[in-house]
C-alpha positions as CSV (number, residue, x, y, z in Angstrom):
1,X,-239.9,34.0,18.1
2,X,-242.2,37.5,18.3
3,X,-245.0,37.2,16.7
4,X,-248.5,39.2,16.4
5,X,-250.8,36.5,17.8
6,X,-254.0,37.1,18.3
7,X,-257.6,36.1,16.4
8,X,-258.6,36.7,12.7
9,X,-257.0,35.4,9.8
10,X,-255.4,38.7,9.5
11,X,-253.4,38.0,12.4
12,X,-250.6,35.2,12.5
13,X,-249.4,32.5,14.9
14,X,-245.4,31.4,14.8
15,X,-244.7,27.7,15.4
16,X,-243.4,24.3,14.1
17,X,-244.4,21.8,11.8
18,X,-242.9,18.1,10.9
19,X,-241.4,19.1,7.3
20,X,-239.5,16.1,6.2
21,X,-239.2,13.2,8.5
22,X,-235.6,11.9,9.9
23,X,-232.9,12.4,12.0
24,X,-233.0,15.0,14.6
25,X,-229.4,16.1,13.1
26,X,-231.2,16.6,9.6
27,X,-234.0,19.6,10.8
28,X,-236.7,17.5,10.3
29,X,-238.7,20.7,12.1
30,X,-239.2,23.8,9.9
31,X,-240.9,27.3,11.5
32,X,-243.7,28.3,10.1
33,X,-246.0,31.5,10.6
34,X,-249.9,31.1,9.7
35,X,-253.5,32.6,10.0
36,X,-254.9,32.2,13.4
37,X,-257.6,29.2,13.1
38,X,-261.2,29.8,13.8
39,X,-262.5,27.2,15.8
40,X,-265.5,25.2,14.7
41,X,-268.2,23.4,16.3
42,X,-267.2,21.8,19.6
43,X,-263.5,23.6,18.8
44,X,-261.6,25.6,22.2
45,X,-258.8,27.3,20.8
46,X,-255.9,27.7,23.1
47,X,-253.4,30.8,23.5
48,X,-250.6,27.6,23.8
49,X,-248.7,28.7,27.6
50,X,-246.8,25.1,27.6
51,X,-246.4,22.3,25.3
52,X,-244.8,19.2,26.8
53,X,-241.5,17.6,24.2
54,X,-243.5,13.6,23.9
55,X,-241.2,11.1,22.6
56,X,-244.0,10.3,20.4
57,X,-243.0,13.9,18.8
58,X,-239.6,12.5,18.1
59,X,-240.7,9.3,16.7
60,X,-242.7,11.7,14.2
61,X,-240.5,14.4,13.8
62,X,-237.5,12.0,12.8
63,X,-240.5,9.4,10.6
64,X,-240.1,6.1,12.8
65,X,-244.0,6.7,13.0
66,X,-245.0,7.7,9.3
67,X,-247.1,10.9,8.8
68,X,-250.7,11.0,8.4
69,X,-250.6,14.4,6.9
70,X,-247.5,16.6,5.7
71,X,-247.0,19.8,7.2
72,X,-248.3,19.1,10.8
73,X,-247.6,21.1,13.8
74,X,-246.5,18.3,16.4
75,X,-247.1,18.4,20.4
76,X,-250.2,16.7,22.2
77,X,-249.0,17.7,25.9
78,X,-250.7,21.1,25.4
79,X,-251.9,23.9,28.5
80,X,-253.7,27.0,27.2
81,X,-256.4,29.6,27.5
82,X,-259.0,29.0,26.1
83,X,-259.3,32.8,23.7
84,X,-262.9,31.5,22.0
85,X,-265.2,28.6,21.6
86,X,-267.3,27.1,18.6
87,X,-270.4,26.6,18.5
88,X,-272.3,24.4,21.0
89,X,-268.9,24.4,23.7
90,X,-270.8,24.0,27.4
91,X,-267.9,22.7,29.1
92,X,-265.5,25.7,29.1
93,X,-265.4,29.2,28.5
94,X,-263.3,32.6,27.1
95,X,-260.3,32.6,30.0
96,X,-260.9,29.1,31.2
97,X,-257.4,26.7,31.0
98,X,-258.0,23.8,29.3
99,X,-255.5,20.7,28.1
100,X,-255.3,19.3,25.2
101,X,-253.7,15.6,24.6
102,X,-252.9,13.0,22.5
103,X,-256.2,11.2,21.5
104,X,-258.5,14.1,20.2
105,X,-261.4,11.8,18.3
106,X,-262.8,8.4,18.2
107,X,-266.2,7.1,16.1
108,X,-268.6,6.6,19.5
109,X,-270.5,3.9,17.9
110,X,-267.8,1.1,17.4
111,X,-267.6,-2.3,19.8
112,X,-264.2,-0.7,21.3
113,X,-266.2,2.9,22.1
114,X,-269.6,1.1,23.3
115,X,-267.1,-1.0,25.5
116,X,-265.1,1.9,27.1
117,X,-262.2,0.8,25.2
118,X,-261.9,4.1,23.2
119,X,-258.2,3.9,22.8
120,X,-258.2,0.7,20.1
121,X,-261.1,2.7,17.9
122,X,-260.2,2.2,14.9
123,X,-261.1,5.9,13.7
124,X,-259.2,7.5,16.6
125,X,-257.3,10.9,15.7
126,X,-254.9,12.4,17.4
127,X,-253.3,15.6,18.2
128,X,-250.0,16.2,16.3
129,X,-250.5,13.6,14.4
130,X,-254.0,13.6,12.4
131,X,-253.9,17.8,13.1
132,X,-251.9,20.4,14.3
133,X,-250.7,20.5,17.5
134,X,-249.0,22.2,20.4
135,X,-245.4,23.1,18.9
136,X,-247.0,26.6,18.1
137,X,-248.4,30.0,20.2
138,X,-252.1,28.9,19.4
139,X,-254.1,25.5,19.1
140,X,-257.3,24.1,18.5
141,X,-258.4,21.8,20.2
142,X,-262.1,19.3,20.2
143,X,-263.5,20.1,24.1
144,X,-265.0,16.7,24.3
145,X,-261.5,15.7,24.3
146,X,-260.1,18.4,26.5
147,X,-258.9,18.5,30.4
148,X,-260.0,21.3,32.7
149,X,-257.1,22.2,34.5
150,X,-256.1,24.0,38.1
151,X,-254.5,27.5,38.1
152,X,-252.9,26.4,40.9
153,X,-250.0,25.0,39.2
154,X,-247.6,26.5,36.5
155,X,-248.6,25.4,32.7
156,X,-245.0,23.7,32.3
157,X,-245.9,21.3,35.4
158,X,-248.9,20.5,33.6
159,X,-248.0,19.9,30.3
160,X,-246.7,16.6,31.1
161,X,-249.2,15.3,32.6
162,X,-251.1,15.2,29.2
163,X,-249.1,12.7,27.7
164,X,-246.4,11.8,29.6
165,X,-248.7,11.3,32.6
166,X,-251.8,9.8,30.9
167,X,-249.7,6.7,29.2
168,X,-247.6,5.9,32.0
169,X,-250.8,5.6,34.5
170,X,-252.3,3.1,32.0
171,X,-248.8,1.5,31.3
172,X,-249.3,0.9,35.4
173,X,-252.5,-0.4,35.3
174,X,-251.8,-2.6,32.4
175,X,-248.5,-4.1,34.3
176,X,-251.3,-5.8,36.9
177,X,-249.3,-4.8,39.7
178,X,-250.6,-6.6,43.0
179,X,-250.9,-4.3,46.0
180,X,-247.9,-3.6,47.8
181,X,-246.0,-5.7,44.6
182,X,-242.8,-5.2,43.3
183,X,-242.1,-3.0,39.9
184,X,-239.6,-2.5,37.1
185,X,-239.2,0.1,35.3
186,X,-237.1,0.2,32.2
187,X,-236.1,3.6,30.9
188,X,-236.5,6.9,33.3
189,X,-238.0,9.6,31.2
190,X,-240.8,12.0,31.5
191,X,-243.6,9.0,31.5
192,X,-241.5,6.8,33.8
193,X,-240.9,9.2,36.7
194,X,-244.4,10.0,36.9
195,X,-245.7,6.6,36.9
196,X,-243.3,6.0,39.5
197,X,-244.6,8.6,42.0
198,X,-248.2,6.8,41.5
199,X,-246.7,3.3,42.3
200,X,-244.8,4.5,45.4
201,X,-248.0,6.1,46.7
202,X,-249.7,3.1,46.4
203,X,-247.8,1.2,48.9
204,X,-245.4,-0.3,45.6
205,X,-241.4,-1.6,46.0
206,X,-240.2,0.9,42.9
207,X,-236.6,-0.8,40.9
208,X,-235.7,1.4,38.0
209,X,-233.1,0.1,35.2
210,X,-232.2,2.6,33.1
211,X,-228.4,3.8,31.4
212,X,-228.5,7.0,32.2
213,X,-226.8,8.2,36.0
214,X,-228.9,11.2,36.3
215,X,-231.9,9.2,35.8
216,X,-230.7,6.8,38.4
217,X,-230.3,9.8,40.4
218,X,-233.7,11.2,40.3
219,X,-235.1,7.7,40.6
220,X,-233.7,7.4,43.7
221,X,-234.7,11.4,45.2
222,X,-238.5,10.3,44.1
223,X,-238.1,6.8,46.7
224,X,-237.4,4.5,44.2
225,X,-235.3,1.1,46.5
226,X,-232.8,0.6,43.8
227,X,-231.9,2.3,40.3
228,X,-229.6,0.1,38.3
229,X,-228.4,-0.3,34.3
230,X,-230.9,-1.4,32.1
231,X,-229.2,-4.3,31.5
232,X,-228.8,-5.5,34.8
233,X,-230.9,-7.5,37.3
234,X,-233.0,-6.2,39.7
235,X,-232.0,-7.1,43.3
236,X,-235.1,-9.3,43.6
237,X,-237.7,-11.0,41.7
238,X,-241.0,-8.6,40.2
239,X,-244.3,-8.6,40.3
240,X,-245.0,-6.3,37.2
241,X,-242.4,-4.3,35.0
242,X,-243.0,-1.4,32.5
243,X,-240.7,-0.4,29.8
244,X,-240.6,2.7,28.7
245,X,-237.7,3.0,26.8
246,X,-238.4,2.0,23.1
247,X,-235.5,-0.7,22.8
248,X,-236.8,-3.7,21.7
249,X,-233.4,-5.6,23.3
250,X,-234.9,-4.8,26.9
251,X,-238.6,-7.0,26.5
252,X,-236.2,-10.5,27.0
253,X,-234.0,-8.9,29.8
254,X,-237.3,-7.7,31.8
255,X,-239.3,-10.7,30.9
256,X,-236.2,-12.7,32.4
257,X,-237.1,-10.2,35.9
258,X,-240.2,-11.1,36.5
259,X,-241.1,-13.9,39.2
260,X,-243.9,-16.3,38.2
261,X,-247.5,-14.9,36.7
262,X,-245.4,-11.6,36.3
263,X,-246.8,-9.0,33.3
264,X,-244.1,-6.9,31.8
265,X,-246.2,-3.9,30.1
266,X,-244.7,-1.8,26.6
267,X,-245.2,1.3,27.0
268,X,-244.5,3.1,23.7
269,X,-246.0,3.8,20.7
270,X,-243.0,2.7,18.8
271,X,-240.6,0.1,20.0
272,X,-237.4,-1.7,18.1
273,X,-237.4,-5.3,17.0
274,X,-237.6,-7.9,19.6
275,X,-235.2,-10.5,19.6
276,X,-236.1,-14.1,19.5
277,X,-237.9,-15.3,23.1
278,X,-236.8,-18.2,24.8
279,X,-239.7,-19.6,26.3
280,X,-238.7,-21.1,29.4
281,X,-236.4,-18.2,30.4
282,X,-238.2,-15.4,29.3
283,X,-242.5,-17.1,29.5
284,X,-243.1,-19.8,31.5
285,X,-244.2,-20.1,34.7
286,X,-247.5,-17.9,33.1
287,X,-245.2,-14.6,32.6
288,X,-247.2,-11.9,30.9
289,X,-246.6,-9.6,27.8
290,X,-248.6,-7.0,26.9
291,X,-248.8,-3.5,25.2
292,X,-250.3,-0.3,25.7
293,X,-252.0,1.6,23.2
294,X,-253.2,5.7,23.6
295,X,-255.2,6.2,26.3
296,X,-259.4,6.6,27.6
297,X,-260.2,9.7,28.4
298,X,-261.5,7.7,31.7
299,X,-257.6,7.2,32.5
300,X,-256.8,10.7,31.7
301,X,-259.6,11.8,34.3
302,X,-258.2,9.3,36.7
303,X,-254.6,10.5,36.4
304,X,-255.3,13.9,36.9
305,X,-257.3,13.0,40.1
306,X,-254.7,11.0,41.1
307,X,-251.9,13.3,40.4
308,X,-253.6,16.0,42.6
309,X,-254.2,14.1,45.5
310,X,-250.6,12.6,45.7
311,X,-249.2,16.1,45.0
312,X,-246.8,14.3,42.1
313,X,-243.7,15.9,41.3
314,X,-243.1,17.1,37.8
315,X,-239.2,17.1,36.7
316,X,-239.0,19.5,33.7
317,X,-236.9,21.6,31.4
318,X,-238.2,24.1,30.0
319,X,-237.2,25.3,26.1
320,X,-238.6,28.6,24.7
321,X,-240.9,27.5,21.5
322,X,-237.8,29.6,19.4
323,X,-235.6,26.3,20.9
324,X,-238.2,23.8,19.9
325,X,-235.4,21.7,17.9
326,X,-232.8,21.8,20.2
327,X,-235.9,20.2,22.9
328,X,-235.9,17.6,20.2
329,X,-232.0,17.2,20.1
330,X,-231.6,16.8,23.6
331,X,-234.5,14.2,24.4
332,X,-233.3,11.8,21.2
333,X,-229.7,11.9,23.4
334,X,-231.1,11.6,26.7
335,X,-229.8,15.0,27.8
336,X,-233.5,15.4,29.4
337,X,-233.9,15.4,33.0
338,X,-237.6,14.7,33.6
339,X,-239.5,16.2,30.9
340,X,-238.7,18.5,28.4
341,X,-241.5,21.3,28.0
342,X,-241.7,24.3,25.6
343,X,-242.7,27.6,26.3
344,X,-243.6,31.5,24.6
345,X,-240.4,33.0,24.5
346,X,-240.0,35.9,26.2
């Protein structure tokens, strides 16, 4: 996808954007070329070097999440250079790589923000979604909302710790897992394998229950103790369970795993119906249910600290941006190992 990026509206940008929603097999993805964006006040824009494939994109891309505006450029998993700054940017500067993610705006002055509960706002934006994102050669994104990141590391390790990363570190902490406990986790995706790699290094008993045997595979490299079907049992009781997979079948089946005051967190932003609960199988004995929503910018921080200092792994597979639909093809049929990222083409 050659292009003549650069800076001035005279110059042009090649990407993506969400044309009309549904299935992957449809082309809900159309390329587009357009003016590079000027970025305002408090604006970094980013010369895009990797853009992480969310499933969130997916759930946009083929309208199980309905669009808040037509014509958006999806991706919120987004590594760049930052090629100029608005006005009153302190935090980075011209050459600096920066990451953008999901959540890019909340009010400030709501209950939720005053309480450090950013991620329920109810005026939160977010990249991909509420504006363009990542599934292009430039981006803009607000630097109160942006990551520094190392140079240390290749941009397609890094992308998915934006998203992928972020949600499956507060998908842990919302699971309540006791020190040295035992986790599930349902689904074995980009989010999932991360997460996992936090849990281990923090002493955790890792079971992963998922349908696809490369998954299993990897689950096992990374030091999970068993990798099962997601429809199966767990060799022993848990303590906490996550699920990542957006099937709404699986919230009874890992309900049913957990041992007594056990909290099963859901993880995504879109999940299938739920079948009917039986209470004494799948909720008594003070069995937990809860679900995660976006992110703090506090656990984004946290992760990335984290991440570091346990030297995580990053499983990806890389797509040149020219391949961005077939990225999409592949992680709706759980062809993915890892994460999928996108990247300039040559």
């Amino acid at each position: 996808m050659a292009s003549r990026s650069g800076r001035g509206t005279a110059e042009v940008l090649c990407g993506w954007v969400v044309e009309r929603p549904g299935p992957v097999a449809s082309g809900p993805l159309a390329a587009v070329r357009r003016d590079v964006p000027e970025p305002g006040p408090g604006e970094l824009l980013l010369r895009v070097e990797a853009c992480g494939v969310c499933r969130t994109d997916l759930h946009l891309a083929e309208g199980d999440l309905a669009p808040h505006r037509p014509s958006t450029v999806p991706g919120h998993e987004i590594v760049g250079r930052v090629v100029a700054a608005g006005a009153g940017v302190r935090r980075f500067g011209v050459g600096d790589r920066a990451g953008g993610a999901w959540l890019r705006g909340t009010c400030g002055v709501c209950a939720y923000c005053r309480t450090g509960r950013e991620n329920l706002c109810p005026a939160s934006r977010y990249t991909g979604w509420d504006a363009d994102g990542g599934f292009a050669e430039a981006a803009l994104v607000p630097a109160a909302y942006a990551y520094p990141l190392p140079d240390d590391r290749s941009a397609a390790q890094l992308a998915p710790l934006l998203c992928a990363g972020i949600i499956g570190y507060r998908a842990l902490r919302r699971s309540a897992l006791p020190s040295g406990g035992r986790l599930g986790i349902y689904g074995f995706g980009a989010s999932a394998h991360l997460a996992a790699q936090v849990a281990l290094a923090e002493g955790a008993t890792v079971h992963v229950l998922t349908r696809s045997a490369r998954a299993r595979e990897l689950a096992l490299e990374l030091g999970a103790s068993s990798a099962g079907d997601a429809y199966g049992q767990p060799p022993e009781p848990l303590d906490s369970a996550i699920l990542f997979a957006p099937v709404g079948d699986l919230v009874p089946v890992a309900l049913e795993a957990l041992d007594r005051s056990g909290t099963l967190a859901v993880a995504g932003i879109h999940l299938t119906d739920v079948p009917a609960l039986n209470y004494q199988r799948h909720l008594f004995h003070e069995r937990n249910l809860r679900s995660v929503t976006s992110n703090t910018r506090r656990d984004g921080r946290e992760f990335l600290q984290t991440a570091a200092r346990i030297g995580i792994r990053v499983t990806v597979s890389p797509y040149p941006l020219s391949r961005a639909p077939e990225a999409l093809a592949d992680l709706a049929a759980d062809r993915v190992q890892g994460a999928a990222v996108l990247v300039p083409d040559d």
